[in-house]
N, C-alpha and C positions, 0 to 999 in steps of 0.2 A: 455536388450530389451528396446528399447527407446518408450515411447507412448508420443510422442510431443502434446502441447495444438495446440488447433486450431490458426490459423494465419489469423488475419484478416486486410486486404486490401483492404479499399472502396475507391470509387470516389470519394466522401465528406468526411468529416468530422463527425462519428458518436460515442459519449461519450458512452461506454457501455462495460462490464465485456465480456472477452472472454468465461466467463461459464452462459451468462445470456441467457436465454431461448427465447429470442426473443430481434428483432430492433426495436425502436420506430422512425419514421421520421418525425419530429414536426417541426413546422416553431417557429424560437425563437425571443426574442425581447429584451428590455432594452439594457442594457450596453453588453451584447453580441453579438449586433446587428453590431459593427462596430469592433471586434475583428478582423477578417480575414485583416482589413486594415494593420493591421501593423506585421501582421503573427503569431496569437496567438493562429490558430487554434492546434499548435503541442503542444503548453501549457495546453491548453483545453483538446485534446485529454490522455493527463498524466495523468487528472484528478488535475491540478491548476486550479481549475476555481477562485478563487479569488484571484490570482496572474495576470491568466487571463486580469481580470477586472478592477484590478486595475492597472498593467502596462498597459492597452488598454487608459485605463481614462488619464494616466497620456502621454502616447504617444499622444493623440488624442487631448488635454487640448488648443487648440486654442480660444482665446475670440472673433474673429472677422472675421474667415474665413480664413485666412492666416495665417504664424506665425509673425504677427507685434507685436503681445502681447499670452502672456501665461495665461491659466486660472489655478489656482490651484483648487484642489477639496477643499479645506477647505474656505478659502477667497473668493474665485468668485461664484464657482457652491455648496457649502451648505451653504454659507452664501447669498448666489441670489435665491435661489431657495424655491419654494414652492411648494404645492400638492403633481402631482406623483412623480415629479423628486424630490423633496425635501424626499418623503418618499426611494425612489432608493437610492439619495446617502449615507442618512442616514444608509440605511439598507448594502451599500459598505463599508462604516468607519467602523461600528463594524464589518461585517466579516472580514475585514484588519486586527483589532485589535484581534479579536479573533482565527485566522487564526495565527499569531503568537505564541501566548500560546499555540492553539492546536501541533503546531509542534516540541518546546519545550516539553510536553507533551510528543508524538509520541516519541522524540528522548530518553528519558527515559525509557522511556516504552522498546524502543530494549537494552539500555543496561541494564536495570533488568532482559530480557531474557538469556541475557549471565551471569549474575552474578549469577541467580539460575540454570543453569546448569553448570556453567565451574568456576563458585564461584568467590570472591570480587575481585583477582587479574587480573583475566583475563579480568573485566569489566573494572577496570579503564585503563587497557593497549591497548583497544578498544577505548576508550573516551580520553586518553591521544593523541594517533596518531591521530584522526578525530582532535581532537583541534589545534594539531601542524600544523596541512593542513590548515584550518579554517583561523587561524593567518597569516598566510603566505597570502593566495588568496584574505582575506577579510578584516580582522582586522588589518594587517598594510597598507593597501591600504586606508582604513578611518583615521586610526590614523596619517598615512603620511601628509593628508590636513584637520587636526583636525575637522571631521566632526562628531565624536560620538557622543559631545553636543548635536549638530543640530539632526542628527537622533532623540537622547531621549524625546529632546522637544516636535518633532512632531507632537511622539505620544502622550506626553499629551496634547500636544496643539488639537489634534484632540477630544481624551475623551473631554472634554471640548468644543469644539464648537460642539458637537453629542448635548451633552446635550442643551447646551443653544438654537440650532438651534431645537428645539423639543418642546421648551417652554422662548419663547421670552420676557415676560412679569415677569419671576424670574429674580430679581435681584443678587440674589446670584453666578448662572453660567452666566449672565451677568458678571459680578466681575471678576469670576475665567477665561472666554474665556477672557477677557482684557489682566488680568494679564500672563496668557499663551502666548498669542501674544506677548507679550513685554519681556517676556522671549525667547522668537521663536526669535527675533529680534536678543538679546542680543545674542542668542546661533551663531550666524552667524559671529559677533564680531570677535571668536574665529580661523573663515577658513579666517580671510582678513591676506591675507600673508605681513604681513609688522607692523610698530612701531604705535600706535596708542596714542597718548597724552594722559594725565590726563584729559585736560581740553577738548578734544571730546569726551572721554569715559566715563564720567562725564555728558553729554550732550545727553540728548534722537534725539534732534534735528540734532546737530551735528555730530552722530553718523550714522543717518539713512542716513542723506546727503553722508556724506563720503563713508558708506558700498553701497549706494544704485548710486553712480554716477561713481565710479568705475568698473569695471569688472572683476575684480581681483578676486572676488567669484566667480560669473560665470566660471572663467579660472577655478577657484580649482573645482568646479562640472562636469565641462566638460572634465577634465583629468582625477578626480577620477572616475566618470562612466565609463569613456572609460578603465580604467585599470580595474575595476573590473569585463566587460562583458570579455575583454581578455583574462582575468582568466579562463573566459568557456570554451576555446578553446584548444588543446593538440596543441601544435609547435608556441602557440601565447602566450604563461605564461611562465614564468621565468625556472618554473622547469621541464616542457615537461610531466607533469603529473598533470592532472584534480583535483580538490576537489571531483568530481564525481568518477572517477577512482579510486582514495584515500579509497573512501566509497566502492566502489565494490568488490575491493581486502579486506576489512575489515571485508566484508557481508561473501561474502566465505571462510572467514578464523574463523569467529565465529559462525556464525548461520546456523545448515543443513536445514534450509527450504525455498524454493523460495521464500514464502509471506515471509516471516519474514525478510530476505533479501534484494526485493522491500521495505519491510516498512523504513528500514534503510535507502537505496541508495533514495530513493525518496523524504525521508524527509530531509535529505540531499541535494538532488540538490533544494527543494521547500525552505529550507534556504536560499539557498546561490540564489535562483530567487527572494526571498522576500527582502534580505538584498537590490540587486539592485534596485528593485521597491522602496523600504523606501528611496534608496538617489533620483530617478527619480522625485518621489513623494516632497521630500524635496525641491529638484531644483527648479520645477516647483514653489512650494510657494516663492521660494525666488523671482524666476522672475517675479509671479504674482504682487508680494509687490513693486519689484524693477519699473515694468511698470508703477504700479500706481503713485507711489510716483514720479516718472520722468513727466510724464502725468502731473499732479496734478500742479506740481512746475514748472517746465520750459517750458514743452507744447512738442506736435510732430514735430517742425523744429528744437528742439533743437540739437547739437550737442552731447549730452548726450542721448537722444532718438534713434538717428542714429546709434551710437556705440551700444546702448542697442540692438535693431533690428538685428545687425550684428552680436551677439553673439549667438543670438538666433537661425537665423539662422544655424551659426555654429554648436548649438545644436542639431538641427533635423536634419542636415548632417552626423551626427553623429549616430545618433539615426537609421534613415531608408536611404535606398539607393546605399550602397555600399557593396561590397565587406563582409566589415572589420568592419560592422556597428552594433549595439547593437542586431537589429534583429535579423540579420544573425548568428551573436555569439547564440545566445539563439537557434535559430531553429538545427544551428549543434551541439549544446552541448545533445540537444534532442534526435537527429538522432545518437550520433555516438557509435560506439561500445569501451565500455570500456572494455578494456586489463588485464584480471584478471592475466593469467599467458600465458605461451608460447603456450599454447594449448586450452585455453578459453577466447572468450571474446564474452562480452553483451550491449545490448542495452535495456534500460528500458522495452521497449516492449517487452520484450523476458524472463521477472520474470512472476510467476505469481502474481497475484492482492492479495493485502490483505484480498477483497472483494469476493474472488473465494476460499479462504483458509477457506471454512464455515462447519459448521456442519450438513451432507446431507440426508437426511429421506432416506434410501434404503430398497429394497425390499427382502425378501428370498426369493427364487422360491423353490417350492414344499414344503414350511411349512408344516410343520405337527404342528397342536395341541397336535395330542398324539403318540408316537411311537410304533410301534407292535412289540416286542422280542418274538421268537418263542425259548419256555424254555423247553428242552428238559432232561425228568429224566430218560428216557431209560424207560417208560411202557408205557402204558397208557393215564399215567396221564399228557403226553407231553401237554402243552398250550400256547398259545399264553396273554404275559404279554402286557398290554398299559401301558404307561407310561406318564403322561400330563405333558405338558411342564410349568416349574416356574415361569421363568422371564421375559425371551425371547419373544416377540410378531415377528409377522409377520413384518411388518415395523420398524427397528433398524436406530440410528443416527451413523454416522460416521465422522468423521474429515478428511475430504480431506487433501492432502499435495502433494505436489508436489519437491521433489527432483532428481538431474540430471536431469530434462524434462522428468521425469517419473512419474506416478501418484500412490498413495496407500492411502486407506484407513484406517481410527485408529478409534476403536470403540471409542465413546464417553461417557468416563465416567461419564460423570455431567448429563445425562441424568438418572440416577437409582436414586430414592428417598432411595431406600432399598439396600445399601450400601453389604449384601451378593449376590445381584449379579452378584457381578465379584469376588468373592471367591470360591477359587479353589474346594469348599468343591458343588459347582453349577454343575462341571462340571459330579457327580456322582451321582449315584441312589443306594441304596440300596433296595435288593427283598428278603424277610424273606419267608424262602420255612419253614413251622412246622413238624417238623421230619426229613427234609431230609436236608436239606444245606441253605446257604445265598452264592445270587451273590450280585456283584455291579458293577451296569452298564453302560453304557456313559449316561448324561445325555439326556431327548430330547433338551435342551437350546444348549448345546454342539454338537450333531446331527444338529441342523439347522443352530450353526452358521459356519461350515465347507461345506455348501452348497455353492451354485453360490450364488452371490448377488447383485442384479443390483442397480445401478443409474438411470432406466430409458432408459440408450444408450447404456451403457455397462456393463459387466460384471465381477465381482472379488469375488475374495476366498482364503482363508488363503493359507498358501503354505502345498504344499505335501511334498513328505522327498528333492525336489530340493527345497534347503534353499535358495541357491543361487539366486534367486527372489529377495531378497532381499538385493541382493549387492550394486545397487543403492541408495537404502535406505541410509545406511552406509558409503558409500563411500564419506566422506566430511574431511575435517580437522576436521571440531568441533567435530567428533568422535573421531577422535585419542584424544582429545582433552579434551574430556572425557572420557578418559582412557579407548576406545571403550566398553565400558560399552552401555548397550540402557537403561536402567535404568536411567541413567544421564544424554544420550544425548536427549531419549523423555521425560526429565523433565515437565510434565504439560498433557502428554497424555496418559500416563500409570499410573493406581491405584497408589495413593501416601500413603497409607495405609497398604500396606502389611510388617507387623513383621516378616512375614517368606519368603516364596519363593514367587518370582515374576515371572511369565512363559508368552511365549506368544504359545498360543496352534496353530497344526498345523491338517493334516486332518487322519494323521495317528494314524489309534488305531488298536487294536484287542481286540475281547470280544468272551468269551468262556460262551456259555450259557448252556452246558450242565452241569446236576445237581450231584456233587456227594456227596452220605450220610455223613454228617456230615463232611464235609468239605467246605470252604469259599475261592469262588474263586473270582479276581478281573480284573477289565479290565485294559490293557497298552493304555495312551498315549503317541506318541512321543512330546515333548515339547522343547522349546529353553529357557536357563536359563536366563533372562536378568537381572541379579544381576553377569554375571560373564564377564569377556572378552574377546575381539576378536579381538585380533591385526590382524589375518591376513585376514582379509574384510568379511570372510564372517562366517555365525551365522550356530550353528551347534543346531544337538539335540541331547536330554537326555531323558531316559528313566522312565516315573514314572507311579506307579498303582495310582488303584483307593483306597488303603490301606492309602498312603499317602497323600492318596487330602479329607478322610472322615470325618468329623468333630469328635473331635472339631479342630482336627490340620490343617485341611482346610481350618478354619473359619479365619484363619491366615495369609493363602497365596491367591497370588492375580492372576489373568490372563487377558492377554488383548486380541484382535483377531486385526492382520494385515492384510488386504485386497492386495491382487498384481490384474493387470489386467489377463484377460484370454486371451484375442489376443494383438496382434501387432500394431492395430490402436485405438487411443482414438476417438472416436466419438461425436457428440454432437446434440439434438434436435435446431435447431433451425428455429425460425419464424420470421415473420416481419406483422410491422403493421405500417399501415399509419394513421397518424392523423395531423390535420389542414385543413385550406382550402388553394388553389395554387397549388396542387399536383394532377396533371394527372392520371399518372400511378405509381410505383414503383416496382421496381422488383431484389432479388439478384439472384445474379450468380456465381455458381463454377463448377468443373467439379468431376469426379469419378476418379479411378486409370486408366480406359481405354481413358481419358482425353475425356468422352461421357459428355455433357453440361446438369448441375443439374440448372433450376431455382426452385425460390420460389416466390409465389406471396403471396398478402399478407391474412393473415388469413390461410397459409398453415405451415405445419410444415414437415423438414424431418431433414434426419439423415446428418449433414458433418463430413464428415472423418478429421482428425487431419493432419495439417499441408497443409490444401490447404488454396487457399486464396478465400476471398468472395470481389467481385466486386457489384456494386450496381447503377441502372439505374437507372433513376429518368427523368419523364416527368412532366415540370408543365403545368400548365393552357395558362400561360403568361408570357414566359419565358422573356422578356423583363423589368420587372416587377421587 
């Protein structure tokens, strides 16, 4: 039973998680103010915003109105700039810089995910293929017009002028942005395709002259960008198979969860947007230095000036306007659906967000604090037992997940300070009758959590004896993968504690509450073992008392609760709010199943059903404006 995320389709351009509880419609500014010029709202919307910005910067990098000259970010606009703009681009450089490591990082982070559940071999066999793609699409396309120097430099030529452009009167990153630059210089040495003397390359002067009155760099950045956006594109790369693609077929062959998935493909394709922005960005300084220095020395009628100008153009022919153009490459690399196998294929927007894979305060309905067992001894003395509940409050955290475009809930273990609350010895009560018997009986923790449980929109509950709920769960490669085991493949969401049995409880029991003299009777849960496996997809149950779950042998074993939905459609509250001034009206729009027209105005909140789309009106003030 598929419960699809919501699908959203607006008019504009709005940055927001498909599980976020409301739209914000803000009017924005800085360096996002001229993204849409060169098409970067589909960058934006992926959530690159500092690829974004900085491919925007470096696309947009005009010093004069025209492209007669290029402005670099490092040498024109942070080394020209002051106040706000000086604190903007300042504050662009490092999230550039940081923005790198973070995704390094990220890529880590998903192979540790595979390595603690499918262990070291399967991690580096993960990270070996991504590399082999990597080298292919990226790494011999830079190394082809020896431009990885240049890239390295960049960036520290950039650390370096952050610093010095932040505090102009130290002499020290004065020194170190010289020495940077003239490294930046030298690093460029390396792309001029041709034999370069002793006695020029020995020659600061002579050197600049040569590299900077030529265009023979230019040629090497204008073919290496153009082959590397090529690479974006399936039917326009060598091997008819994406680095993206690459990543997709990797996601679904190692990790069962959508976010974990997106984490991978996204930071993957946010590499390989960033790698392109680093040589854009690189270009750009070259051309800034090469205008000057042409400017400087021979002046604008020069014949050197002319040819420089025609290059350039060439560049941003390249860049915007065609077909075949770096744009275009990036906007369809965004849009298209990568090919997992003969029967699946995805497009970024269709994972869920890493940001939606959270852990969600849900609600019990009909909590009990305390449970009424009517204990029956055959006289009289028949009564009614309460029983208050342990652990268990009304409001429990769960772990969203989304696999197959289904959704389930996983209690959240990290939530319990008091580690026996998800010991199986939780899930029993013992009742000491004097004289006549001991029962032991469901717990009330256990009673509430095999209730409904809402999100809020909708509602889920462990499964009954149909296990099969949870086929989709399961149904991944990374399962077989590990050894269908869920113990191994929900590595990180199931009790990593349990010496003994690990179970995920389900809503079937039976409890016999009638007393007999001197006899101890126990209740059955039915339970799914997740220490054992299940090659054939789907999880079965096993039989245990409360004999076996009572401490201290309890205190050993673990249990989780897995949430399925209870209907067919996923739902979701959503609202909308306007904020800024320029905004008339605003208003979304979707429809019901009987295609009846739902809006939402703002400060309203209702329910949309999964898988429709939300359209969005928008009246300003002054739409000329």
């Amino acid at each position: 039973m598929k419960k699809r995320l919501i699908s959203l389709i607006l008019s504009i351009t709005i940055v927001g998680s498909v599980f976020a509880s409301s739209f914000t419609v803000t009017a924005v500014g800085g360096w996002l103010d001229t993204a849409k010029t060169f098409g970067m709202n589909k960058v934006l919307d992926l959530g690159y915003r500092t690829i974004a910005k900085a491919t925007n910067m470096a696309l947009n990098a005009t010093g004069d109105g025209d492209v007669q000259k290029v402005a670099s970010i490092i040498n024109t606009v942070l080394m020209g700039s002051t106040g706000k703009k000086l604190a903007e681009i300042t504050s662009l450089c490092n999230e550039i810089l940081d923005e790198v490591q973070s995704m390094h990082e990220d890529m880590e982070e998903s192979f540790s995910v595979v390595e603690k559940m499918l262990g070291e071999q399967a991690a580096n066999t993960a990270r070996n293929k991504q590399d082999e793609k990597w080298n292919s699409d990226v790494m011999n396309v830079i190394n082809e017009y020896e431009s990885e120097p240049a890239l390295q430099e960049y960036s520290e030529y950039m650390k370096a002028a952050v610093d010095y452009s932040n505090d102009k009167t130290n002499t020290e990153y004065k020194e170190k942005y010289e020495q940077e630059k003239k490294k930046m210089i030298d690093s460029f040495r390396l792309m001029y395709p041709g034999d370069i003397s002793m006695d020029i390359a020995g020659d600061t002067d002579k050197l600049q002259d040569l590299l900077f009155t030529s265009t023979k760099i230019n040629d090497s950045f204008i073919n290496m960008i153009n082959k590397l956006s090529a690479n974006f594109v399936k039917g326009q790369n060598s091997s008819n198979i994406t680095l993206a693609e690459t990543a997709a077929i990797a996601a679904n062959e190692y990790f069962p969860f959508s976010h974990q998935q997106y984490q991978y493909v996204h930071t993957v394709v946010g590499e390989q947007l960033m790698e392109l922005t680093m040589c854009m960005l690189t270009a750009s300084e070259f051309f800034d230095l090469q205008g000057e220095y042409i400017l400087n020395k021979y002046g604008a009628d020069s014949s050197y000036y002319v040819g420089y100008t025609n290059v350039i153009n060439q560049y941003y022919n390249m860049i915007t306007g065609n077909k075949n153009s770096v744009e275009n490459r990036i906007n369809e690399m965004l849009d298209a659906k990568m090919v997992i196998d003969k029967y699946t294929s995805k497009s970024l927007k269709d994972y869920m967000s890493t940001e939606d894979a959270v852990s969600v305060n849900m609600k019990i309905e009909g909590f009990e604090s305390a449970h009424q067992f009517w204990i029956d001894t055959g006289t009289s003395g028949s009564q009614y037992k309460s029983v208050d509940k342990k652990y268990i409050d009304e409001n429990v955290k769960f772990n969203r997940v989304m696999v197959n475009d289904t959704i389930y809930y996983i209690i959240d273990k990290d939530q319990f300070s008091d580690k026996m609350t998800l010991s199986a010895s939780a899930l029993e009560y013992k009742y000491d009758i004097p004289r006549t018997g001991d029962l032991h009986l469901p717990s009330t923790d256990y009673l509430n959590l095999i209730k409904n449980i809402s999100d809020g929109s909708n509602n889920f509950k462990v499964s009954d004896k149909q296990t099969d709920v949870y086929d989709d769960l399961i149904a991944t490669n990374s399962f077989a993968l590990a050894g269908n085991v869920p113990e191994k493949y929900l590595k990180g969401y199931l009790p990593d504690d349990a010496t003994g049995d690990l179970m995920l409880i389900t809503s079937e029991y039976t409890c016999d509450c009638e007393v007999s003299p001197f006899h101890t009777k126990y209740a059955t849960y039915q339970v799914i073992d997740a220490k054992s496996s299940y090659p054939t997809g789907t999880l079965e149950m096993i039989k245990t008392t409360a004999q076996q779950l009572q401490p201290p042998g309890g205190d050993n074993q673990r249990f989780s609760a897995i949430l399925t939905q209870q209907s067919d459609t996923y739902q979701q509250n959503v609202s909308l709010e306007a904020n800024g001034s320029g905004i008339k009206s605003v208003q979304l729009v979707t429809t019901d199943d009987a295609d009846n027209k739902i809006t939402i105005n703002p400060n309203e909140t209702k329910k949309v059903e999964s898988g429709k789309n939300l359209a969005i009106n928008i009246k300003l003030d002054d739409p000329f404006t």
